[in-house]
KOLNUFI-223953 format. One line per 8 residues: for each residue x, y, z of N, C-alpha, C, O, CB. Coordinates in steps of 0.02 Angstrom, whole numbers, padded with zeros to 5 digits. Each point is the difference from the previous one (the first is absolute). Glycine has a CB too. Example, Ala and Ser with C-alpha at 12.3 -4.5 7.8 and 13.67 -1.06 7.14 Angstrom:
! residues 2
00660:-00284:00390:-00045:00059:00000:00045:00060:00000:00052:-00001:00033:-00147:-00058:00029  00077:00112:-00098:00042:00059:00003:-00039:00055:00037:00025:00055:00008:00034:-00087:-00116;
END
This chain:
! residues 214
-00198:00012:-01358:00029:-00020:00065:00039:00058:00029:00026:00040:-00040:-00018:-00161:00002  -00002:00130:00094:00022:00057:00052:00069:-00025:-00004:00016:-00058:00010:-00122:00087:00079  00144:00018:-00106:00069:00001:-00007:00056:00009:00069:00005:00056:00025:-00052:-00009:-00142  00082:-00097:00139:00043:00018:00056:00015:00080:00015:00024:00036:-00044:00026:-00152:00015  -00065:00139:00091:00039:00080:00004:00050:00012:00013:00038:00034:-00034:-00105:-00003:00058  00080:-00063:00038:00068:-00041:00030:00049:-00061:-00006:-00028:-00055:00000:-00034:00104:00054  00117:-00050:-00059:00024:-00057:-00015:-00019:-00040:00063:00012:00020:00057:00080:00024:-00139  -00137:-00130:00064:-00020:-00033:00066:00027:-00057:-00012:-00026:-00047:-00028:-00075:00098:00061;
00165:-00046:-00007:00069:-00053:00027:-00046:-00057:00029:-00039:00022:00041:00150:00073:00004  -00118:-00159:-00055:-00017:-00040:00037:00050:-00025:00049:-00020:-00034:00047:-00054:00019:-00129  00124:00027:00075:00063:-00027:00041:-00014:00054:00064:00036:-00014:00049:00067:-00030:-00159  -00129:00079:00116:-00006:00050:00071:-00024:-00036:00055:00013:00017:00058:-00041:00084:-00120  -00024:-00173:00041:-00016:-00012:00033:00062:-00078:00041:-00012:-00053:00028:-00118:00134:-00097  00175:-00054:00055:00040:-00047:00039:00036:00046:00049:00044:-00019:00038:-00030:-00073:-00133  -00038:00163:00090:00014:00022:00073:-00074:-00028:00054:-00015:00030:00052:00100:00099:-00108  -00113:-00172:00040:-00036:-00022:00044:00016:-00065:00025:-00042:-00022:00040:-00032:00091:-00085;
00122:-00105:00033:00009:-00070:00011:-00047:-00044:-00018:00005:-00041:00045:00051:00074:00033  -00101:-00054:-00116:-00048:00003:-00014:00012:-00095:-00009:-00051:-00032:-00012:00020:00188:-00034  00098:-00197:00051:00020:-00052:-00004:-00028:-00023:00077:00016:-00056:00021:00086:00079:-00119  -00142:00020:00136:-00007:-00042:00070:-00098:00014:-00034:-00018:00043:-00040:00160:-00006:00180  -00196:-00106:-00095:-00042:00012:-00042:-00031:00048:00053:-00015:00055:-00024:00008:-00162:-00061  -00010:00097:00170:-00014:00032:00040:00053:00030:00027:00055:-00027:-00001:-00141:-00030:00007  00076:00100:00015:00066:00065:00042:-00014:00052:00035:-00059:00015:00008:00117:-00025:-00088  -00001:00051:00111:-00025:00065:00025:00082:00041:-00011:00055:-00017:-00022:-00176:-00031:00128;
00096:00097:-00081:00076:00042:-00019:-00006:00064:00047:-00052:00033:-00004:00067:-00068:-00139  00053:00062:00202:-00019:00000:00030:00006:00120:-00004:-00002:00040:00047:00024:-00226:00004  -00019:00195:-00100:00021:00053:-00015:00000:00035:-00085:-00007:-00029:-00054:00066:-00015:00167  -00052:00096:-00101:-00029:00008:-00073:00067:-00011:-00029:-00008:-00020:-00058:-00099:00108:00065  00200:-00081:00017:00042:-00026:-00024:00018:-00060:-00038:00025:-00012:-00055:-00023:00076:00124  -00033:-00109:-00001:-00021:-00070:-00037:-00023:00008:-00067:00033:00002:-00051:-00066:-00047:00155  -00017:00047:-00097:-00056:-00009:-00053:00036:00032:-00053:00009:-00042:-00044:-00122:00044:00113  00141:00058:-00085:00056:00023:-00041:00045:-00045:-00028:00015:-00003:-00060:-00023:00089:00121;
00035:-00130:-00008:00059:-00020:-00011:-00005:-00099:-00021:00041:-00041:-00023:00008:00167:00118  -00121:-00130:-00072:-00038:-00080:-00021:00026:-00043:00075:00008:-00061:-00004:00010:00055:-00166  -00009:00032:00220:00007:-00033:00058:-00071:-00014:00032:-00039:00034:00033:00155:00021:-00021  -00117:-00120:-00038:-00082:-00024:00050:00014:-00069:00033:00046:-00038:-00016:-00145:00091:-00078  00056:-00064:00139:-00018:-00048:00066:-00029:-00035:-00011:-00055:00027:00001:00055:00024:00061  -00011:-00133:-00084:-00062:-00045:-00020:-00039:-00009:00031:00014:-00001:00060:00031:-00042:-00106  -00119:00031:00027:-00029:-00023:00064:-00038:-00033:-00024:-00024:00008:-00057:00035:00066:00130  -00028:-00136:-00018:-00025:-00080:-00008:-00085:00037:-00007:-00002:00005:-00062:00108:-00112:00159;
-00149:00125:-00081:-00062:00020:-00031:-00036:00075:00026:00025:00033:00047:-00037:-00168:-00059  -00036:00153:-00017:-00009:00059:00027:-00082:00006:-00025:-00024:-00033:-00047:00164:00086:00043  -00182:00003:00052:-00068:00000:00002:-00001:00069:-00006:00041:00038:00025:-00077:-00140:00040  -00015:00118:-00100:-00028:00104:-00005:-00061:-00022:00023:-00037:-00044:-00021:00089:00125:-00098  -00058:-00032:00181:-00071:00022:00013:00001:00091:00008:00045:00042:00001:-00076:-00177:00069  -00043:00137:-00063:00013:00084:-00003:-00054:00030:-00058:-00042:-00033:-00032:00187:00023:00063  -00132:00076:-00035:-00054:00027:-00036:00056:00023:-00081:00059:-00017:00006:-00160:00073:00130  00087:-00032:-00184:00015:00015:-00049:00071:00048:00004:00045:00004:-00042:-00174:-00028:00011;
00126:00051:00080:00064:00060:-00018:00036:-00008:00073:00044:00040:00016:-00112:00070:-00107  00046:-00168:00140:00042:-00027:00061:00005:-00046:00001:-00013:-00019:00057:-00004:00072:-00004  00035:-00105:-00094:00003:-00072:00017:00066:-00001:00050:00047:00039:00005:-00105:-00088:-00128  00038:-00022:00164:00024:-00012:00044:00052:-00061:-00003:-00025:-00052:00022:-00073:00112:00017  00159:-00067:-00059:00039:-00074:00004:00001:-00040:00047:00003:00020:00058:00055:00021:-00111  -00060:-00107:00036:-00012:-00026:00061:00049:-00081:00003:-00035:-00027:-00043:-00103:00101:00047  00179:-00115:00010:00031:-00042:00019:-00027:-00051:00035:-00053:00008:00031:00117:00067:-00041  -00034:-00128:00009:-00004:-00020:00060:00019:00017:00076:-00033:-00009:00052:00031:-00045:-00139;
00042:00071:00081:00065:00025:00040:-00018:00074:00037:00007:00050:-00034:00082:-00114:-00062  -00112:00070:00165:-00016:00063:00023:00051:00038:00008:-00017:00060:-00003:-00067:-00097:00049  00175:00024:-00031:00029:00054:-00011:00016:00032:-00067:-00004:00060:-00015:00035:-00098:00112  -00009:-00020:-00140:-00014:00040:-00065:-00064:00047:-00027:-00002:00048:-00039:00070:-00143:00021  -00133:00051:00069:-00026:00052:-00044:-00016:00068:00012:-00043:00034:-00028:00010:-00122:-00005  00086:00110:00095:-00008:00081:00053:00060:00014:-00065:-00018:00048:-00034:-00010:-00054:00224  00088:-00022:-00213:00033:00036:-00051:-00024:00012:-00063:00036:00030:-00039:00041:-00066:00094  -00124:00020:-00071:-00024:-00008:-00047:-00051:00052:-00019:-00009:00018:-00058:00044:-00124:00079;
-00085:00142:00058:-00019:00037:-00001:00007:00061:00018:-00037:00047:-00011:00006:-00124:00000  00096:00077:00050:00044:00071:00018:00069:00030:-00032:00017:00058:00006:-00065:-00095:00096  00081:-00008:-00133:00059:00006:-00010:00016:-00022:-00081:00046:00030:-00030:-00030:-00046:00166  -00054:-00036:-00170:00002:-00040:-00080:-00007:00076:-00013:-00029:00042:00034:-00038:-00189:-00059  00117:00158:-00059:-00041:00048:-00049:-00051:-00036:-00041:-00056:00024:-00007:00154:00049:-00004  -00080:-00129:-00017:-00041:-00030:-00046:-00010:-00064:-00004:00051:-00031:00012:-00026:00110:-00059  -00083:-00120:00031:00002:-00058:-00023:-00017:-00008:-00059:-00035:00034:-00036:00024:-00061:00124  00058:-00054:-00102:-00020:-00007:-00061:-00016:-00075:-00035:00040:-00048:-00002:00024:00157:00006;
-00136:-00107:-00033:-00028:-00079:-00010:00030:00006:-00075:-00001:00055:-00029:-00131:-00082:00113  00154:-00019:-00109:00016:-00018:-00074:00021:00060:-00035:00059:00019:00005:-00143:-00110:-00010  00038:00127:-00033:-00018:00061:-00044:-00025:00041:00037:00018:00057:-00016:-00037:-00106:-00075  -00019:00047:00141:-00020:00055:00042:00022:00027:00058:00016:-00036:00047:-00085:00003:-00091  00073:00085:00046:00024:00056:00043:-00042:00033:00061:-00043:00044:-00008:00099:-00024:-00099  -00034:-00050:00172:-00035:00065:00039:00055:00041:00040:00051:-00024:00023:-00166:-00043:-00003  00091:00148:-00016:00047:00032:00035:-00044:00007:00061:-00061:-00009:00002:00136:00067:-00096  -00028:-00037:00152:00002:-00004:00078:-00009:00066:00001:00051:00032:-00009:00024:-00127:00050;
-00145:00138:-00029:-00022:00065:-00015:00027:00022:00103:-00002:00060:00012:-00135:-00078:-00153  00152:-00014:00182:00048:00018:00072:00055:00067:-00027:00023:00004:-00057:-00019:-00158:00114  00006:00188:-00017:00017:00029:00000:00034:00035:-00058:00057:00022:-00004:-00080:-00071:00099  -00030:00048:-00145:-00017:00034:-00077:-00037:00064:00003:-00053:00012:00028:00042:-00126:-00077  00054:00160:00008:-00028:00084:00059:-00029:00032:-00093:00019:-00026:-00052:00122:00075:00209  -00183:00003:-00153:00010:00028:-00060:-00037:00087:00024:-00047:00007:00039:00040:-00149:-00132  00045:00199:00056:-00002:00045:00046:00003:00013:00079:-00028:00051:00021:-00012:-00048:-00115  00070:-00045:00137:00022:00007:00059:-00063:-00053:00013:00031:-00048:00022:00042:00181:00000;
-00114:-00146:-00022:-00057:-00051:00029:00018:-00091:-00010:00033:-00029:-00044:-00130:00141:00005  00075:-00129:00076:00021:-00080:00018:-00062:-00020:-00044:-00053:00031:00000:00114:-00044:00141  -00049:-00033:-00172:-00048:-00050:-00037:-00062:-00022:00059:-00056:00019:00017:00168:-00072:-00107  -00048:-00015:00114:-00045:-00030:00051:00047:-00078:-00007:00049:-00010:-00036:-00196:00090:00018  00125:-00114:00051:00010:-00066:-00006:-00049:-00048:-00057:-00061:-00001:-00005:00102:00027:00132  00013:-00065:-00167:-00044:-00047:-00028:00035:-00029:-00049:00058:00020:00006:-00154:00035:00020  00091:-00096:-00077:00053:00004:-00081:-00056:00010:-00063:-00055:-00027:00005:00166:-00077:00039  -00100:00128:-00081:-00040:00036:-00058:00041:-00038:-00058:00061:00006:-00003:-00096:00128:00059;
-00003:-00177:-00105:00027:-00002:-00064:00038:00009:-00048:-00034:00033:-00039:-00016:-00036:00073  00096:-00006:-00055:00048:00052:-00038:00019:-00025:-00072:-00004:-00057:-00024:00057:00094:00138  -00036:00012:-00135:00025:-00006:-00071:00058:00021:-00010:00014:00047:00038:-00108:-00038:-00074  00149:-00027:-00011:00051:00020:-00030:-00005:00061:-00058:-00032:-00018:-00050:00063:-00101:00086  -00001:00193:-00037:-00018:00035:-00029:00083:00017:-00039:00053:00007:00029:-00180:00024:00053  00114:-00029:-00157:00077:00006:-00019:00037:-00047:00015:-00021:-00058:00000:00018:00155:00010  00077:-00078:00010:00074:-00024:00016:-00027:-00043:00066:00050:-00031:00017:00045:00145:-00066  -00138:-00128:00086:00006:-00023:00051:-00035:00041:00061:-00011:-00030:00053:00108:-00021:-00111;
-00113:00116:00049:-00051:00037:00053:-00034:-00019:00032:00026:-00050:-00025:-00027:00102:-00021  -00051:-00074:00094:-00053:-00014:00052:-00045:00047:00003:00003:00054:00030:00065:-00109:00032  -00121:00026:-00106:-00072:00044:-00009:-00046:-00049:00049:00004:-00060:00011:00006:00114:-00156  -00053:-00009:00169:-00037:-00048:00042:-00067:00066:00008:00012:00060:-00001:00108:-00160:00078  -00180:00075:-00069:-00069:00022:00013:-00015:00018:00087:00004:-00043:00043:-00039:-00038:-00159  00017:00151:00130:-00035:00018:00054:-00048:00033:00012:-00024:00029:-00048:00095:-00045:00064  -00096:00023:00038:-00015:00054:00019:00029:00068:00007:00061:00001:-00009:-00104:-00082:00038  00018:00134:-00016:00066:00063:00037:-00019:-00020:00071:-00053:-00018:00025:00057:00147:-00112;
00067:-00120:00117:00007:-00022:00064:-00069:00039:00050:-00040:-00033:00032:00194:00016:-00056  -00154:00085:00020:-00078:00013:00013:-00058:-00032:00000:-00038:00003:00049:00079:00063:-00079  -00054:-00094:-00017:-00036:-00039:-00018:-00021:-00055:00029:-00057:-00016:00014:00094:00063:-00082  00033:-00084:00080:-00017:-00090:00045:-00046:-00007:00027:-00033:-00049:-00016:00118:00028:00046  -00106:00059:00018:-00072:00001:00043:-00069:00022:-00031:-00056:-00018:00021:00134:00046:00070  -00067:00009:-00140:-00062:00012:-00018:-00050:-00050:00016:00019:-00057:00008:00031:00117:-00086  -00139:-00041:00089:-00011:-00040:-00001:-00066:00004:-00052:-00014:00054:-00025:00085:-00077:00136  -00103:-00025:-00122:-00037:-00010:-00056:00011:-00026:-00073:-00035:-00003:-00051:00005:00076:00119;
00116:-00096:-00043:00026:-00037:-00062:-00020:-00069:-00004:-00001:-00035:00050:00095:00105:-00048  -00107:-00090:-00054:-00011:-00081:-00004:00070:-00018:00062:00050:00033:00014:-00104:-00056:-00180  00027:-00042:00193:00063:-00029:00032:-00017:-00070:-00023:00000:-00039:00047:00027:00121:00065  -00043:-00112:-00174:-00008:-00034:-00068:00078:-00057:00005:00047:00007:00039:-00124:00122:-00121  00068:-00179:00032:00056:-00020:-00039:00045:-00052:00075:00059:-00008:-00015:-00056:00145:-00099  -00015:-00160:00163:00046:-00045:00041:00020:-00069:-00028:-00026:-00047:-00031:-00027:00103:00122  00108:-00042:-00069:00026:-00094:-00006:00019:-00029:00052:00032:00024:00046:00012:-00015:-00142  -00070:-00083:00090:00041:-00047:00059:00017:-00072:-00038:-00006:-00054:00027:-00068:00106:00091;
00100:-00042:-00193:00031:-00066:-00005:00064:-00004:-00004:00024:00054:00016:-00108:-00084:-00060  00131:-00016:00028:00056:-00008:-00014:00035:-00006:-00062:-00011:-00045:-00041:-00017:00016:00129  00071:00073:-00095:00018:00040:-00076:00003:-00058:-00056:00006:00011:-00060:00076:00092:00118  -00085:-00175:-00024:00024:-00058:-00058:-00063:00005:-00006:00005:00006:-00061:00099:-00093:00079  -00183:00091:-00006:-00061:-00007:-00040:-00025:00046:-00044:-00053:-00007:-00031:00033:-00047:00111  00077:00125:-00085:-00038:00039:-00062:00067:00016:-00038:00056:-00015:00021:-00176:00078:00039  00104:-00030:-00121:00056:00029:-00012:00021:00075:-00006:-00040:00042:00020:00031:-00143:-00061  00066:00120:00017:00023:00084:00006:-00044:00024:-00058:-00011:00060:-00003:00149:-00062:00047;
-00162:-00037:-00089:-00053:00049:-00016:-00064:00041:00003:-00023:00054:-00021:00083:-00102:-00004  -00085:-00025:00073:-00055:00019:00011:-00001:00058:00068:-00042:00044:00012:00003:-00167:-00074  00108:00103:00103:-00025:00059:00049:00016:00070:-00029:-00026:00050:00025:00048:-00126:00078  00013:00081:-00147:00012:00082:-00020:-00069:00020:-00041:-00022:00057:-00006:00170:-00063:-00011  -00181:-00065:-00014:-00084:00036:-00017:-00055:00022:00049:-00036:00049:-00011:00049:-00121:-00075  -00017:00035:00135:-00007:00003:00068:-00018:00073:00026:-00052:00029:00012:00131:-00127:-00007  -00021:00112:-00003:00044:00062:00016:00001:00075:-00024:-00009:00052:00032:00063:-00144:-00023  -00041:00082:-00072:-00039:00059:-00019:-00075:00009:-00034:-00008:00051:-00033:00123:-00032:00027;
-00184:-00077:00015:-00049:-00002:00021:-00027:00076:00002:-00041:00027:-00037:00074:-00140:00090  00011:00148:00017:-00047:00070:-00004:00057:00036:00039:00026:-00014:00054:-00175:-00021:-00050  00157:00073:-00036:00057:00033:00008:-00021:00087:00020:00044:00042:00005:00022:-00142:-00096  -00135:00116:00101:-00009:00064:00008:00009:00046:00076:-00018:-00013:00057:-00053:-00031:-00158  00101:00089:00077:00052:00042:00073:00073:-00020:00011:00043:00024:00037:-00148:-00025:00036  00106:-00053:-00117:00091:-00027:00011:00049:00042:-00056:-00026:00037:-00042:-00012:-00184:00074  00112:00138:-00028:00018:00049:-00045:00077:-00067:00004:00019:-00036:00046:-00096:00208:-00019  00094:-00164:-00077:00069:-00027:-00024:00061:00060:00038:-00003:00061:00006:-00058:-00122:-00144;
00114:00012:00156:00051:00010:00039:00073:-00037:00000:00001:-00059:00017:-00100:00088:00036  00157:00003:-00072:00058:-00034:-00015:00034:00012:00075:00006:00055:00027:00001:-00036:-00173  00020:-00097:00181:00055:00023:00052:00059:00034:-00029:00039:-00024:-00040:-00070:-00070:00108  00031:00165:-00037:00059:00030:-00040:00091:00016:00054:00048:00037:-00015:-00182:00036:-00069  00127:-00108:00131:00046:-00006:00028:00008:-00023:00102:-00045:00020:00038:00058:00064:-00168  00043:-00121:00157:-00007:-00022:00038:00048:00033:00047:00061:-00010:-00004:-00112:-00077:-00056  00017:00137:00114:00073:00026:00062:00032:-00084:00046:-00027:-00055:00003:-00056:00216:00043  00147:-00137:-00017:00037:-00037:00015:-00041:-00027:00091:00027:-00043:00035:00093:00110:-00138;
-00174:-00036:00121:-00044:-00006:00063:-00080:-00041:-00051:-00059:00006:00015:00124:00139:00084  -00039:-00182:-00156:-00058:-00023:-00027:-00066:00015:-00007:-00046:-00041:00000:00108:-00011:00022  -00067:00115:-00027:-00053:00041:-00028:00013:00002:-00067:00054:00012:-00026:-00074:00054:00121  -00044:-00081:-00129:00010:00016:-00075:-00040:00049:-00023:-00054:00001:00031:00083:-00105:-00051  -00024:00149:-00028:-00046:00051:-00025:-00007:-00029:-00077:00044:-00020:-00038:-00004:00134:00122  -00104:-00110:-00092:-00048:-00009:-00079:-00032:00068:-00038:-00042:00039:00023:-00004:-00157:00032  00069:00119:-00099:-00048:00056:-00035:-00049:-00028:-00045:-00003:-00059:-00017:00093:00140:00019  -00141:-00017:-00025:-00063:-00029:-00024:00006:00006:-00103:00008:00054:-00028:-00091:-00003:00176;
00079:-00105:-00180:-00018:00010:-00045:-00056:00054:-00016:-00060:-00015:00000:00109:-00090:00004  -00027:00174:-00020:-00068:00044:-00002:00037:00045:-00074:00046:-00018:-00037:-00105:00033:00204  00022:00041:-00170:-00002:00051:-00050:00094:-00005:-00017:00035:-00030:-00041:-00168:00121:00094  00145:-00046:00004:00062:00021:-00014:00057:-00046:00009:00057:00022:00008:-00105:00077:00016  00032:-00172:-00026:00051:-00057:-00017:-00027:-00011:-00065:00041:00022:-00040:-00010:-00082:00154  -00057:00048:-00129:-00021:-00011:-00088:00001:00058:-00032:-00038:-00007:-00048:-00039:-00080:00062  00102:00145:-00014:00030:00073:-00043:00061:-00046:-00030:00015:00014:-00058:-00044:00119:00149  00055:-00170:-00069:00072:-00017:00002:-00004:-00042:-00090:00049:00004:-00037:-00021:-00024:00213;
-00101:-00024:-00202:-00005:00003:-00044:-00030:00030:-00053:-00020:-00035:-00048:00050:-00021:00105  -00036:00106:-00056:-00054:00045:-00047:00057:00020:-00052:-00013:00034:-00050:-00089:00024:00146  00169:-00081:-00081:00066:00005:-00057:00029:-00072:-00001:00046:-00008:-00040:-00005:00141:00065  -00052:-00169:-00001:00024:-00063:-00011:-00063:-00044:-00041:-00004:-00012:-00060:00091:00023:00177  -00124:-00024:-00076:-00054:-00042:-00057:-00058:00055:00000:-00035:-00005:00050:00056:-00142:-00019  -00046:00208:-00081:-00069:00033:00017:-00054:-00032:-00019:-00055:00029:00001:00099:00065:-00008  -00038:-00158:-00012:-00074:-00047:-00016:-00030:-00013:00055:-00060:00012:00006:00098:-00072:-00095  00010:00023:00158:00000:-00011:00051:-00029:00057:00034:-00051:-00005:00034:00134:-00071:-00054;
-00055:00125:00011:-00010:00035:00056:-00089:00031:-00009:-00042:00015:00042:00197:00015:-00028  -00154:-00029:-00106:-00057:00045:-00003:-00048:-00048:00025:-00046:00033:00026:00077:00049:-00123  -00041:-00138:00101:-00027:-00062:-00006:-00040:00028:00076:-00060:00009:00007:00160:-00113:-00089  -00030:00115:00151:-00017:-00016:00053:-00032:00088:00005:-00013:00008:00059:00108:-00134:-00013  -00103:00160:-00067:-00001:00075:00010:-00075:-00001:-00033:-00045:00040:00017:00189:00013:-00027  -00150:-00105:-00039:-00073:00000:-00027:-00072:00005:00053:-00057:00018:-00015:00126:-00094:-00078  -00047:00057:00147:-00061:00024:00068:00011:00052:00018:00052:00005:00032:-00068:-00094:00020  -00021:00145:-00062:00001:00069:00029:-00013:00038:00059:00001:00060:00013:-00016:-00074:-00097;
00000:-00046:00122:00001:00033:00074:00031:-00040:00044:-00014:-00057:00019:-00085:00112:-00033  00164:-00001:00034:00053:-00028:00030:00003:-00069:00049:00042:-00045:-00001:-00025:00165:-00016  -00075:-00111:00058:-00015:-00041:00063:-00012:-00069:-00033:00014:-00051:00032:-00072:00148:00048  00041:-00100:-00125:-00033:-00078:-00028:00048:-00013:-00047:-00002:-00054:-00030:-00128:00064:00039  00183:00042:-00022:00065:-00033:-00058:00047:-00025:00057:00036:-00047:-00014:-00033:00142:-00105  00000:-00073:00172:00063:-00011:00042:-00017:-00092:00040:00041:-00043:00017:-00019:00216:00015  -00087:-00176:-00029:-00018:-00045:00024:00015:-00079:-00008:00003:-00007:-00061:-00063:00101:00062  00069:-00152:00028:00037:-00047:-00021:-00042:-00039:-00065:00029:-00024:-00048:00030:00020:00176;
-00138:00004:-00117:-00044:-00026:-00050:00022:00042:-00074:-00009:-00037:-00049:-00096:00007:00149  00122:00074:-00111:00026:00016:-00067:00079:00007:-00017:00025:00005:-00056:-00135:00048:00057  00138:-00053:00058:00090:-00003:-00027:-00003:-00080:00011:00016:-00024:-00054:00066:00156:00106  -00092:-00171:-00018:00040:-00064:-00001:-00040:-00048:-00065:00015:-00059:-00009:00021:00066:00162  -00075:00021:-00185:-00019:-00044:-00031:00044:00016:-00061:00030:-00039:-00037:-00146:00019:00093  00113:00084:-00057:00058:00035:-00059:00061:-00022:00014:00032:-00012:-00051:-00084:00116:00034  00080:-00113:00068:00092:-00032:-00008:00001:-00065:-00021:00047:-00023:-00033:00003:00083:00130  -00120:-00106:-00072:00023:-00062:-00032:-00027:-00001:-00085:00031:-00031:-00043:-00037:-00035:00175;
-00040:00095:-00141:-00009:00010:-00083:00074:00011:-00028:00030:-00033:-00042:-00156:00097:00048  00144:-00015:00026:00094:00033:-00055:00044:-00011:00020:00053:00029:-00014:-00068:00056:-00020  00004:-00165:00106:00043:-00058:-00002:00068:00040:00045:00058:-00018:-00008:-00108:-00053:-00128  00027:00133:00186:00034:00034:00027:00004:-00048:00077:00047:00013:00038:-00080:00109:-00121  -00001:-00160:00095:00020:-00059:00062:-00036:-00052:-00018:-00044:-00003:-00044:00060:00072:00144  00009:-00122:-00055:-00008:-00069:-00029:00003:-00043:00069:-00004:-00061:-00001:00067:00083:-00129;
END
């Protein structure tokens, strides 16, 4: 059995409020701090790496798509990829999946903001039911389904004009264990060409193997 690398506090996840079953939160402070918003039901439509929230309620649901950082169904996590920048480039609009990484971090799956438009990508994987007919597991299987061209990404901080910047789980964030756990690291270093180690189809399957998000 794969041995913890990190100590993984389950109590971190009560910086999510996680006592409300539907919610939103309206900042990455919040979400820090377990300040969330209930909400009476909620619908995802959308493609795999833009789902779209949806309400009853048409003004909530303009906050929801301009202004929410995150929602959150039960156990699952989506972050509000709006005005989510990484190297100076805008994501795009949409909410992307997320995971808890460590102490409480926000890992979540994208594209590179370049990227969004590409075209010739599957535009695969939509939903239009309502979150009480499936559960959080099946959409995170769903989800990462096919993960090729996407790359793992931690929100790594929020300016006071609510821009947030994310960096990329890549090479030179995982140096950081090649002295803390080197099983881990050799593990993820075991693909030899950079482009397809950095990629989300071989790191995210590796953090949840060594139980690095949840």
């Amino acid at each position: 059995m794969k041995r913890v690398l990190i100590l993984i506090v389950l109590s971190c996840l009560s910086l999510m409020g996680l006592q409300a079953q539907i919610s939103y939160c309206m900042s990455y402070a919040d979400y820090e701090e377990g300040n969330w918003t209930e909400l009476d039901t909620l619908m995802l439509k959308g493609r795999k790496q833009n789902h779209r929230i949806k309400t009853e309620n048409d003004s909530l649901d303009k906050v929801l798509k301009d202004e929410a950082f995150a929602v959150l169904y039960h156990d699952t996590l989506f972050v509000n990829k709006a005005h989510m920048y990484y190297n100076g480039e805008r994501f795009g609009k949409g909410y992307a999946p997320a995971y808890i990484y460590g102490r409480g971090q926000i890992c979540f799956v994208s594209r590179l903001p370049q990227d969004n438009g590409a075209s010739g990508v599957p535009a695969v994987v939509s939903f239009g039911v309502m979150f009480g007919a499936i559960g959080a597991g099946l959409m995170a299987g769903v989800y990462e389904a096919s993960l090729r061209g996407y790359y793992c990404f931690l929100v790594k901080r929020e300016y006071e004009d609510g821009r947030k910047e994310a960096r990329m789980i890549d090479d030179k964030f995982m140096e950081k264990y090649e002295d803390i756990s080197p099983e881990f690291y050799a593990e993820y270093m075991s693909v030899k060409n950079k482009k397809k180690r950095e990629v989300a189809s071989h790191v995210l399957p590796l953090l949840k193997e060594w139980q690095l998000i949840q």
